[in-house]
C-alpha positions as CSV (number, residue, x, y, z in Angstrom):
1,X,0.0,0.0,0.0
2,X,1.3,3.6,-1.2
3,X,-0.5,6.7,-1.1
4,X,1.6,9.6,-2.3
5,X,0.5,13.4,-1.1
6,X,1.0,16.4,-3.6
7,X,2.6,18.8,-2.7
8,X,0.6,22.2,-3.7
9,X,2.9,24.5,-1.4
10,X,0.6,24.2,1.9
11,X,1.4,24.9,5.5
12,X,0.3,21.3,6.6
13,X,1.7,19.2,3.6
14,X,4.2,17.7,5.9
15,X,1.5,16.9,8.5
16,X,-0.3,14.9,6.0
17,X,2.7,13.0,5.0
18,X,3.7,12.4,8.9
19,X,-0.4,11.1,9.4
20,X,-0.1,8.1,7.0
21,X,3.2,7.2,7.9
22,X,2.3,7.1,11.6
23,X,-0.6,4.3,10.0
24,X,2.3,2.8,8.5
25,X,1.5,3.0,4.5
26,X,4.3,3.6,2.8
27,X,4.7,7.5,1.3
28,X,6.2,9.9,-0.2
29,X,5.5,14.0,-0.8
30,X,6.2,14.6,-4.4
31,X,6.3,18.0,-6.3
32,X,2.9,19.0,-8.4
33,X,5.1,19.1,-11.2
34,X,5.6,15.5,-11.4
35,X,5.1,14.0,-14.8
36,X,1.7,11.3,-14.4
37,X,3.7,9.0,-15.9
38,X,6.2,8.8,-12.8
39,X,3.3,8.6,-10.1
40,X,3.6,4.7,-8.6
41,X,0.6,4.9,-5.8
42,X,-2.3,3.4,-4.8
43,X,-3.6,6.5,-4.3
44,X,-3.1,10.4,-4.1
45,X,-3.8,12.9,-1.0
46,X,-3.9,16.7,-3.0
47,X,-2.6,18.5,-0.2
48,X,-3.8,22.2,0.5
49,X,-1.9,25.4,-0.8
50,X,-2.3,28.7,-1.1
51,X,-3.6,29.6,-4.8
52,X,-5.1,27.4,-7.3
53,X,-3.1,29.2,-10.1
54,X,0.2,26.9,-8.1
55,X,-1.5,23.4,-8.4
56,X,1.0,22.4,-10.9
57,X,-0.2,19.1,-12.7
58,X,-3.0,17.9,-10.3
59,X,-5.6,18.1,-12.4
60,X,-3.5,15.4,-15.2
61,X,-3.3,13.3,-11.9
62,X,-6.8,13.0,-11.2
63,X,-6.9,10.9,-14.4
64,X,-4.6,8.0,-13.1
65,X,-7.9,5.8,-12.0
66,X,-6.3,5.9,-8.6
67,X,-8.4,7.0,-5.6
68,X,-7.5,11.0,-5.2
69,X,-8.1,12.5,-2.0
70,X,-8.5,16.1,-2.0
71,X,-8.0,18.4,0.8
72,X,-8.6,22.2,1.0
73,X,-7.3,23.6,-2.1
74,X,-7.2,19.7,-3.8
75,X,-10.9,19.6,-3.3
76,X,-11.1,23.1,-5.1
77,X,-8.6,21.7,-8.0
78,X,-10.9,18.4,-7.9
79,X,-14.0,20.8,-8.3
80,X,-12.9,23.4,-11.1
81,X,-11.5,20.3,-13.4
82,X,-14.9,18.5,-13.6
83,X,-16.9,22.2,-13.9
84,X,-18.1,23.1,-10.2
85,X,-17.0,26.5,-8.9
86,X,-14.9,27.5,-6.5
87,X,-14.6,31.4,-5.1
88,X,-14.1,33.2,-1.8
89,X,-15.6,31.9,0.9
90,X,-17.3,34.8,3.0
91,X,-14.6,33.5,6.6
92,X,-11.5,33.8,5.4
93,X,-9.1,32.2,7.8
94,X,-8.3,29.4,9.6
95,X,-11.2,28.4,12.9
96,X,-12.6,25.5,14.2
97,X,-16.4,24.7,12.6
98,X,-18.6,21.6,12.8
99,X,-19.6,19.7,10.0
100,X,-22.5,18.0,9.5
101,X,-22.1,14.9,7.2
102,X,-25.2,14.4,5.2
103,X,-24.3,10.9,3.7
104,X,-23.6,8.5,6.4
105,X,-22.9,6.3,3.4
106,X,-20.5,8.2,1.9
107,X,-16.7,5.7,2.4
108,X,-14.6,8.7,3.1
109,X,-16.6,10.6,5.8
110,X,-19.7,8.7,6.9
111,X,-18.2,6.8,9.6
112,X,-18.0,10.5,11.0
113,X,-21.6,11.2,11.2
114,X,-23.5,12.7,12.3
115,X,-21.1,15.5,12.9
116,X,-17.6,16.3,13.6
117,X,-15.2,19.3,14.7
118,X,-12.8,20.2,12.4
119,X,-10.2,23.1,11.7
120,X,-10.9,24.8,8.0
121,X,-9.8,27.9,6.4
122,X,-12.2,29.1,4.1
123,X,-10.3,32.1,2.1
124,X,-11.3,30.0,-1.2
125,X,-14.2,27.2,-1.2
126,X,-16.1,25.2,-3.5
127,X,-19.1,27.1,-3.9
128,X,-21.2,24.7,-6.8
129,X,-20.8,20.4,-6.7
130,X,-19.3,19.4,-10.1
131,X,-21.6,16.7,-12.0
132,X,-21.6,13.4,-10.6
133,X,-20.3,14.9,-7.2
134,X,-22.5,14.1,-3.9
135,X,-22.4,16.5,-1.3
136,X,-21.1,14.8,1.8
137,X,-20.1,17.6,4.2
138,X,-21.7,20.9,4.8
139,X,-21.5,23.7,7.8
140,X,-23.0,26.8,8.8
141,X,-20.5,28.7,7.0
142,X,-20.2,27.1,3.9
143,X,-22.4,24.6,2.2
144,X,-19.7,22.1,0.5
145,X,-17.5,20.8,3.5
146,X,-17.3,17.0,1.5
147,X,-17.5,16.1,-1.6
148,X,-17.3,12.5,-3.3
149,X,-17.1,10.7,-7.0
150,X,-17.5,7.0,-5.7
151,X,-17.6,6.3,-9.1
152,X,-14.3,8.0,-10.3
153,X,-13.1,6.9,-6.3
154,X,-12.5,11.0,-5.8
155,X,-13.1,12.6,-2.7
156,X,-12.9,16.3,-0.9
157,X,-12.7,17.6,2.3
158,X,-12.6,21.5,3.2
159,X,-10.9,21.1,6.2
160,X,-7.7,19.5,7.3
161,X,-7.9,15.9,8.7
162,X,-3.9,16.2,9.4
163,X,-3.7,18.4,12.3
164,X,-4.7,17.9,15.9
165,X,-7.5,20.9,15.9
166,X,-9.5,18.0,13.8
167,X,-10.9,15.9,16.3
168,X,-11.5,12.4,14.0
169,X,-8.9,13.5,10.8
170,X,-6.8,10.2,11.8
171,X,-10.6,8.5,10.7
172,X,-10.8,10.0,8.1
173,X,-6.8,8.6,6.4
174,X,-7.9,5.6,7.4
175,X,-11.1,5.6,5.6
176,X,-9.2,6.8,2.7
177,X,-6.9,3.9,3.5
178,X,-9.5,1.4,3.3
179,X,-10.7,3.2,-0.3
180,X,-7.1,2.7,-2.1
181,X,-7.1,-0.9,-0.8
């Protein structure tokens, strides 16, 4: 088992690296300029960053037919390539919000229902589902927490499952976990 985390130039790339390692899958950060062709995982964590305009190549890697996870700004590169929007969200920084996860079904954040704390920043957001997308994740202060694709195996979350102001993010690795297996 390998799942690889983009790096898009984030505060907390290195905390999402650290997270599956401490679950022991094997891992590695690799640039966003990494040619497809090179990527040997069983799956992809986007990490976050701070402008969409520096997400490199993700969008080429969400074509691999390896389950992507998306987090913060990869959920926002996940959305734009497959035609949902994504704009300011109206609370800019970082604070700690509750999500309510509206499909207990869902194989990436169900087992979190029916809510959970979390720590997002919500400077940018996905403000319109892409086709096909199910919305899986939604607060009082923005309406697209969680996404998921279970079709395509591509999933979203808002927030930041790596650091320890997110009460279940460890849960929610090893739900992605049990997706690339």
């Amino acid at each position: 088992m390998r799942i690889d985390v983009v790096d898009n130039h984030g505060q907390f790339t290195h905390l999402e690296g650290r997270a599956l390692r401490d679950m022991g899958i094997d891992t590695e950060t690799i640039d966003n300029e990494t040619p497809p062709g090179e990527i040997d995982a069983d799956g992809l964590v986007l990490s976050g960053g701070p402008d969409i305009d520096r997400a490199g190549r993700c969008d080429e890697y969400l074509d691999l037919g390896i389950p992507v996870l998306g987090i913060c700004l990869g959920m926002q590169v996940i959305a734009d390539e497959f035609g949902g929007s994504v704009g300011s969200g109206d609370y800019g920084g970082y604070a700690d919000v509750t999500v309510e996860i509206v499909d207990e079904s869902d194989p990436l954040v169900g087992s979190l229902a029916p809510e959970t704390r979390v720590w997002a920043s919500h400077g940018d957001e996905v403000k319109e589902l892409p086709e096909g997308f199910s919305l899986t994740g939604r607060s009082d202060i923005c309406g697209i927490e969680a996404m998921s694709h279970q079709g395509r195996d591509l999933y979203g979350v808002q927030w930041h499952p790596e650091v320890a102001h997110t009460e279940e993010g460890e849960e929610v690795f090893e739900n992605f976990r049990s997706i690339c297996e």
